[in-house]
KOLTOR-240729 format. One record per residue: x, y, z of N, C-alpha, C in turn. Coordinates in Angstrom, 2 decimals, decimal comma. Example, Ala and Ser with C-alpha at 12.3 -4.5 7.8 and 13.67 -1.06 7.14 Angstrom:
2
<r><n_u>13,19</n_u><n_v>-5,69</n_v><n_w>7,80</n_w><ca_u>12,30</ca_u><ca_v>-4,50</ca_v><ca_w>7,80</ca_w><c_u>13,20</c_u><c_v>-3,30</c_v><c_w>7,80</c_w></r>
<r><n_u>12,85</n_u><n_v>-2,25</n_v><n_w>7,08</n_w><ca_u>13,67</ca_u><ca_v>-1,06</ca_v><ca_w>7,14</ca_w><c_u>12,90</c_u><c_v>0,03</c_v><c_w>7,87</c_w></r>
END
This chain:
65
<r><n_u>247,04</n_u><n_v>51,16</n_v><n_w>174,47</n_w><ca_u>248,21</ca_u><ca_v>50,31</ca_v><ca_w>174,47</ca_w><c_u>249,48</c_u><c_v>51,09</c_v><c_w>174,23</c_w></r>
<r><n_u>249,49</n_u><n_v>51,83</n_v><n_w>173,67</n_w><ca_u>250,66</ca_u><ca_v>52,87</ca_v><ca_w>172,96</ca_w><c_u>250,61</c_u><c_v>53,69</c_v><c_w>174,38</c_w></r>
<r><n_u>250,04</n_u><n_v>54,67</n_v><n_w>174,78</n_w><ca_u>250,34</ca_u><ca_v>55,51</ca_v><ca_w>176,06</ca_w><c_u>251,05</c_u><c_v>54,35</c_v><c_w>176,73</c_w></r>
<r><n_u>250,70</n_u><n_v>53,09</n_v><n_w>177,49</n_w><ca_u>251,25</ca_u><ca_v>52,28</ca_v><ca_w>178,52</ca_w><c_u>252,26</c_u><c_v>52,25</c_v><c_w>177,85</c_w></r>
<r><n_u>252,65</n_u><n_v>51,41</n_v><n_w>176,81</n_w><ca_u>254,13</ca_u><ca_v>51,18</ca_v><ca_w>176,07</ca_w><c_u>254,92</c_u><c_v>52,28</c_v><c_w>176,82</c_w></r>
<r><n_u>254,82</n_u><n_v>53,40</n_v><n_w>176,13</n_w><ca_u>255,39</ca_u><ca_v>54,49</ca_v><ca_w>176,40</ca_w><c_u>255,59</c_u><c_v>55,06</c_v><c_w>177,57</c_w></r>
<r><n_u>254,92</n_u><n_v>55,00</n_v><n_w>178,28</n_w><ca_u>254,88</ca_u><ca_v>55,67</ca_v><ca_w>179,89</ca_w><c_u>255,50</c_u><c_v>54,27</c_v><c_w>180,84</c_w></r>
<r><n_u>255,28</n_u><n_v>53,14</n_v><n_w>180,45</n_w><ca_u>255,80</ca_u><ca_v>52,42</ca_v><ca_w>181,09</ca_w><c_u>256,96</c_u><c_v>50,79</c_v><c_w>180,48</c_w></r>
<r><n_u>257,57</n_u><n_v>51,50</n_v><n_w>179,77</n_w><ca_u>258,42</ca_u><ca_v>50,80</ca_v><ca_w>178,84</ca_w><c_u>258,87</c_u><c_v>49,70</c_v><c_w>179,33</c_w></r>
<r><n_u>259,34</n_u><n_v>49,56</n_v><n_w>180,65</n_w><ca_u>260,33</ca_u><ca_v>48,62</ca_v><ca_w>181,52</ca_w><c_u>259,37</c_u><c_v>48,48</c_v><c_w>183,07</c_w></r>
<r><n_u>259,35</n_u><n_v>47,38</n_v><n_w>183,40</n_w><ca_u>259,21</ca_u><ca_v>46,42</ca_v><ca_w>184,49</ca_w><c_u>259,74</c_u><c_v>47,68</c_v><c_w>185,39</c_w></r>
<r><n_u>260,99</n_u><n_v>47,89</n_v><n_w>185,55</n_w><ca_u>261,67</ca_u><ca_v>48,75</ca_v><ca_w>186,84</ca_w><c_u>260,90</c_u><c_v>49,83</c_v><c_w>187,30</c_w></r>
<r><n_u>260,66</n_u><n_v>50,79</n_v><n_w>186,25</n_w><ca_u>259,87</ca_u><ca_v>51,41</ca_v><ca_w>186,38</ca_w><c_u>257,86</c_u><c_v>51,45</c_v><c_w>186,73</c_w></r>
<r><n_u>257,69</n_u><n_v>50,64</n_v><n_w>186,18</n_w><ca_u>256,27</ca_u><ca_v>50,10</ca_v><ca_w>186,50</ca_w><c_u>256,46</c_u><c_v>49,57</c_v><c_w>188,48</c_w></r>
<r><n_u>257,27</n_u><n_v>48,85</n_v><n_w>188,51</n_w><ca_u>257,80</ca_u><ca_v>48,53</ca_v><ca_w>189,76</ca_w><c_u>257,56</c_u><c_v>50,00</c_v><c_w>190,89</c_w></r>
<r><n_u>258,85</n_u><n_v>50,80</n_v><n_w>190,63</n_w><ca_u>258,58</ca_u><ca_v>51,82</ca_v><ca_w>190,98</ca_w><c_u>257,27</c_u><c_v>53,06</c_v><c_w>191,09</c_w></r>
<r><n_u>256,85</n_u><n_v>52,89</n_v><n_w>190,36</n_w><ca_u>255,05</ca_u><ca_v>53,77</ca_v><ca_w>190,06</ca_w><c_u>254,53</c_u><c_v>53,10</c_v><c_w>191,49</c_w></r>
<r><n_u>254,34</n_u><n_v>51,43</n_v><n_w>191,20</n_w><ca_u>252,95</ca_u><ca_v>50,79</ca_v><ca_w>191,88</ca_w><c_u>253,30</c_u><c_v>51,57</c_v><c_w>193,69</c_w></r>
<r><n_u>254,62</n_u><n_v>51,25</n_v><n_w>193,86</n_w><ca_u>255,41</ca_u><ca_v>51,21</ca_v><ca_w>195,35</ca_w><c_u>255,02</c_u><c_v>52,58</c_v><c_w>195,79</c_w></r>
<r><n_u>255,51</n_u><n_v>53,59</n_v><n_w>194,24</n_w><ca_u>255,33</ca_u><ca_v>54,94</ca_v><ca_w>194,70</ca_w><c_u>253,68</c_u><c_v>55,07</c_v><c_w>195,25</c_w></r>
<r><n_u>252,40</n_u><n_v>54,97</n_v><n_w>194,61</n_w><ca_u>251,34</ca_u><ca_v>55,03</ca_v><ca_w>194,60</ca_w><c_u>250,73</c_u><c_v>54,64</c_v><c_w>196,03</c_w></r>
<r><n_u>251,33</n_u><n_v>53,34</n_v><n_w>196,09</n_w><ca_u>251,12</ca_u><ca_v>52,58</ca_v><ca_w>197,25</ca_w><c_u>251,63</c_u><c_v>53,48</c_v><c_w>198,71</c_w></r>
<r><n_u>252,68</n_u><n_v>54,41</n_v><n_w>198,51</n_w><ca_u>253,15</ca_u><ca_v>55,06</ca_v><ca_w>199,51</ca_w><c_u>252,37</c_u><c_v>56,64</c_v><c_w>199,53</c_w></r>
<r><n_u>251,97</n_u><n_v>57,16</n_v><n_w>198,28</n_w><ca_u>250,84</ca_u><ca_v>58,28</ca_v><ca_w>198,12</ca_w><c_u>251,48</c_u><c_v>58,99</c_v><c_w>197,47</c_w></r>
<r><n_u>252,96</n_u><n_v>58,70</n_v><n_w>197,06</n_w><ca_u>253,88</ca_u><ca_v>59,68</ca_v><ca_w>196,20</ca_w><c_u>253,50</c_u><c_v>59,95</c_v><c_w>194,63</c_w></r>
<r><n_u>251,92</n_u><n_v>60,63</n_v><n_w>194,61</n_w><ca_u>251,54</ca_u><ca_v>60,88</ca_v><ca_w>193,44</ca_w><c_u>252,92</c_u><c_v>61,96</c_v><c_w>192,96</c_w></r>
<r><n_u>253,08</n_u><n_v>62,86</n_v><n_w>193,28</n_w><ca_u>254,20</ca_u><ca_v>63,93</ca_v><ca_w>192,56</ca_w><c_u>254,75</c_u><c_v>62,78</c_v><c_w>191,97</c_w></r>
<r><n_u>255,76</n_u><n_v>61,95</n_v><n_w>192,64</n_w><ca_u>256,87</ca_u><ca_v>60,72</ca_v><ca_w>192,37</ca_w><c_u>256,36</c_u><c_v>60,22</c_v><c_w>190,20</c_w></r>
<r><n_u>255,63</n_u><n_v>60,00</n_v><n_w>190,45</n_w><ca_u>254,93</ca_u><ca_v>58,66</ca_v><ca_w>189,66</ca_w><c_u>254,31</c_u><c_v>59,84</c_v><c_w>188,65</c_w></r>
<r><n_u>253,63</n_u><n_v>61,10</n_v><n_w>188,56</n_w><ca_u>253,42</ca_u><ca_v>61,91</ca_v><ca_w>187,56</ca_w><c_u>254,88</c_u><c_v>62,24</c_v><c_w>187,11</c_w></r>
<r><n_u>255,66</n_u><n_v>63,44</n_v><n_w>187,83</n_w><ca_u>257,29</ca_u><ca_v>63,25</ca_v><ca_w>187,12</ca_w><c_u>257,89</c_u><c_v>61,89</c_v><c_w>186,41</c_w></r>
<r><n_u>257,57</n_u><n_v>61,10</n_v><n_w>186,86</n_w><ca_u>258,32</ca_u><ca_v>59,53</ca_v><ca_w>185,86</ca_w><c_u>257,43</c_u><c_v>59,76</c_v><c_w>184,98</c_w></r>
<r><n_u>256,25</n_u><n_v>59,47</n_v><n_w>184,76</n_w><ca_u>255,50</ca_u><ca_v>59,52</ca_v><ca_w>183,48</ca_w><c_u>255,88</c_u><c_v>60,45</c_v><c_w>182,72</c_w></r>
<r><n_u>255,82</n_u><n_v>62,06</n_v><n_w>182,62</n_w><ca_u>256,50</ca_u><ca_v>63,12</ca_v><ca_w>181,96</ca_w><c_u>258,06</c_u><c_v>62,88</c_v><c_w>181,61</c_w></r>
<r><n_u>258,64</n_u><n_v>62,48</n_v><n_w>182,54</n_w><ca_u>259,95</ca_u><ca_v>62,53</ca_v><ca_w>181,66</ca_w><c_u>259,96</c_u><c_v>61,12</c_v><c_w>180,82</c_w></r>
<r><n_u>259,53</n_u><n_v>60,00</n_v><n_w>180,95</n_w><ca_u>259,21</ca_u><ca_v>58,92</ca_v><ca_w>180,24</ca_w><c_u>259,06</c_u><c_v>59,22</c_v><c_w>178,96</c_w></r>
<r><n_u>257,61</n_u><n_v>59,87</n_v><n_w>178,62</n_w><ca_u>256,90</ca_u><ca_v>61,04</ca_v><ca_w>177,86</ca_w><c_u>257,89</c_u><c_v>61,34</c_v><c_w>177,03</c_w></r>
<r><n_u>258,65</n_u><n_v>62,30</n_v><n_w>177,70</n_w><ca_u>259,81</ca_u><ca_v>63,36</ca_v><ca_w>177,01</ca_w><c_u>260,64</c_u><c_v>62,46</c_v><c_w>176,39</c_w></r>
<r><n_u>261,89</n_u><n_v>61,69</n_v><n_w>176,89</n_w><ca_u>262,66</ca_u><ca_v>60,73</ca_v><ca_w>176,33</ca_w><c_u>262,11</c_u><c_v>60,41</c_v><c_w>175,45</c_w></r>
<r><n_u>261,03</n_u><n_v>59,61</n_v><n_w>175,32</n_w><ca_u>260,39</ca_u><ca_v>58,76</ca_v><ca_w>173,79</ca_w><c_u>260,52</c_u><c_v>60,08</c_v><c_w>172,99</c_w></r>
<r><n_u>259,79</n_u><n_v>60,95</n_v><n_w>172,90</n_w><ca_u>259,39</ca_u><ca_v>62,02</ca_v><ca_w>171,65</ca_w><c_u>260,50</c_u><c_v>62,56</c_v><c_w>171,28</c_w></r>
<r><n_u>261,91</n_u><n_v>62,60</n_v><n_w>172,23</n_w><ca_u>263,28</ca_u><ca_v>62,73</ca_v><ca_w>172,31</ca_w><c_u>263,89</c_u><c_v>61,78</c_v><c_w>171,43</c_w></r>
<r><n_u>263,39</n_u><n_v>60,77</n_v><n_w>171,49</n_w><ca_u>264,21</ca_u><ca_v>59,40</ca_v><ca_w>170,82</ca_w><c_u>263,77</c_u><c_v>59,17</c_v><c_w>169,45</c_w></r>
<r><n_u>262,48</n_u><n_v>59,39</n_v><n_w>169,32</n_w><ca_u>261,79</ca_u><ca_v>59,22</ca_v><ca_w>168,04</ca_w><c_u>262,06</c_u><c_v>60,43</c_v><c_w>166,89</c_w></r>
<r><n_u>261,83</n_u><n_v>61,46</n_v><n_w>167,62</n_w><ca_u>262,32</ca_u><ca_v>62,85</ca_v><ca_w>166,44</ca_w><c_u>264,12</c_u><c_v>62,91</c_v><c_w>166,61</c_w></r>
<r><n_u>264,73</n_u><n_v>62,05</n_v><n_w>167,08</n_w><ca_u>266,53</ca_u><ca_v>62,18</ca_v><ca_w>167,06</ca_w><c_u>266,71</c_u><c_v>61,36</c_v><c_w>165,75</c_w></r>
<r><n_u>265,59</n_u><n_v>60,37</n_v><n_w>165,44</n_w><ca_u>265,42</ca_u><ca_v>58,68</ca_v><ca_w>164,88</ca_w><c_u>265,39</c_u><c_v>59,20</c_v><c_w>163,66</c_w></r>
<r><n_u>264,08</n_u><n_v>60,26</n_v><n_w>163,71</n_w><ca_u>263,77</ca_u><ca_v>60,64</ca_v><ca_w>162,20</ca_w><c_u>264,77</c_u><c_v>61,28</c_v><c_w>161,42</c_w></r>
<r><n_u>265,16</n_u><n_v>62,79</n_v><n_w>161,99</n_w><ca_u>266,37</ca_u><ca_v>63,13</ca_v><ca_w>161,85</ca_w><c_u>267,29</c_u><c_v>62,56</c_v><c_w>161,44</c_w></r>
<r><n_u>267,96</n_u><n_v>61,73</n_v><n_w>161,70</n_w><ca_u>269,16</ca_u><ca_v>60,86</ca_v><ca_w>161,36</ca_w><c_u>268,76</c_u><c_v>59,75</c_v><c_w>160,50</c_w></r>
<r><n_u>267,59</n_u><n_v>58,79</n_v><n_w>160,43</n_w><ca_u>267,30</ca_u><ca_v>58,83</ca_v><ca_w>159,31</ca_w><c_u>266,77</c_u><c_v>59,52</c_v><c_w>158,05</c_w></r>
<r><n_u>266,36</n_u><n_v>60,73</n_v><n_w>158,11</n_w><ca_u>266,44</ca_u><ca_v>61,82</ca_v><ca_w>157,08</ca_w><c_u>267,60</c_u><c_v>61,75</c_v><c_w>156,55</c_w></r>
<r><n_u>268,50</n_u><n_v>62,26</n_v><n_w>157,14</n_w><ca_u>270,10</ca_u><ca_v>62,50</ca_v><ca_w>157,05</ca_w><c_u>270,72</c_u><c_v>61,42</c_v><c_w>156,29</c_w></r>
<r><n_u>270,09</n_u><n_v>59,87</n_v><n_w>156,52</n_w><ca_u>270,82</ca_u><ca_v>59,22</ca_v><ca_w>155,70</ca_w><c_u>270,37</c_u><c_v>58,92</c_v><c_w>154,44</c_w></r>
<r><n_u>269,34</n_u><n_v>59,26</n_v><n_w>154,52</n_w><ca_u>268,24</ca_u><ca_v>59,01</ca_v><ca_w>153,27</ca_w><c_u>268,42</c_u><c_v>59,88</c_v><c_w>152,20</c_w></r>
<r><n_u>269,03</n_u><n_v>61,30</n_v><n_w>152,85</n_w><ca_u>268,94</ca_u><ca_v>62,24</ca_v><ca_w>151,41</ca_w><c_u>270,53</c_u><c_v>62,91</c_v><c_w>151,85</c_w></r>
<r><n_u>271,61</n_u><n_v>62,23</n_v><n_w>151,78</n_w><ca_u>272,98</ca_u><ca_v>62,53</ca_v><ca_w>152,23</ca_w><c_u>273,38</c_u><c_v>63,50</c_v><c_w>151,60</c_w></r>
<r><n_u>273,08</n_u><n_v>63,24</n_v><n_w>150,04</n_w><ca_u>273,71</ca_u><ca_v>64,03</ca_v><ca_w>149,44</ca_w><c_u>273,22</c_u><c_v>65,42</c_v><c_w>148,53</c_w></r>
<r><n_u>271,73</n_u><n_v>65,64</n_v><n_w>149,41</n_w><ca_u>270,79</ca_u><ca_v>66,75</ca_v><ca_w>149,03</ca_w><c_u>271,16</c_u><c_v>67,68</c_v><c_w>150,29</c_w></r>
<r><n_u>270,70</n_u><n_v>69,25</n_v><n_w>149,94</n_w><ca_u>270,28</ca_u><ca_v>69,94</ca_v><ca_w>150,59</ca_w><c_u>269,24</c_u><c_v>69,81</c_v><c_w>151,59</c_w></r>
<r><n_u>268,82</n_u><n_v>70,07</n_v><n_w>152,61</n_w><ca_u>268,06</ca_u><ca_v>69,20</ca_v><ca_w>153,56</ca_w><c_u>267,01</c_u><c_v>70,44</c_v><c_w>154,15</c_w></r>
<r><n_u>265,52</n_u><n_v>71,31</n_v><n_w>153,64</n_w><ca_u>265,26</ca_u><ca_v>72,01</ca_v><ca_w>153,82</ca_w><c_u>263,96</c_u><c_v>71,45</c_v><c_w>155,08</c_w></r>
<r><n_u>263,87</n_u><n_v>71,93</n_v><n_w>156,36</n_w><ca_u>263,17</ca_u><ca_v>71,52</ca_v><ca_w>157,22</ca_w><c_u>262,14</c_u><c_v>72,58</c_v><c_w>157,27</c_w></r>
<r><n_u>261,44</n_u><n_v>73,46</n_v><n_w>156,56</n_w><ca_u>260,46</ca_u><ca_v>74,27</ca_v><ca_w>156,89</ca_w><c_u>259,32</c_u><c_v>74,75</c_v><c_w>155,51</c_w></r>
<r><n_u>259,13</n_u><n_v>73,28</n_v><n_w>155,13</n_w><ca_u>258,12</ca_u><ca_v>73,41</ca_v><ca_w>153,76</ca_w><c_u>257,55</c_u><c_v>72,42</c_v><c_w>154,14</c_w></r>
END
């Protein structure tokens, strides 16, 4: 359930996959999935980050322990 979420977040895109598939444009429809992919793990570690940031504002903020 979580991979689909993610790989196929929005209708438009799901739209686009089936049409692509349907036409044989596997390349098409693997690239959307990967950058899909990318964006989320993009969006989620930007999320954490910045909530880190607000959570400990007024600490030193050491990222490698």
């Amino acid at each position: 359930g979580g991979l689909l979420n993610a790989t196929f977040g929005n209708a438009t895109e799901m739209i686009i996959s089936i049409y692509a598939l349907e036409h044989g444009m596997v390349r098409v429809v693997q690239q959307s999935l990967l950058g899909s992919i990318l964006s989320n793990m993009l969006l989620v570690l930007g999320c954490a980050f910045f909530c880190g940031g607000i959570c400990h504002y007024k600490k030193d903020q050491v990222f490698n322990k």
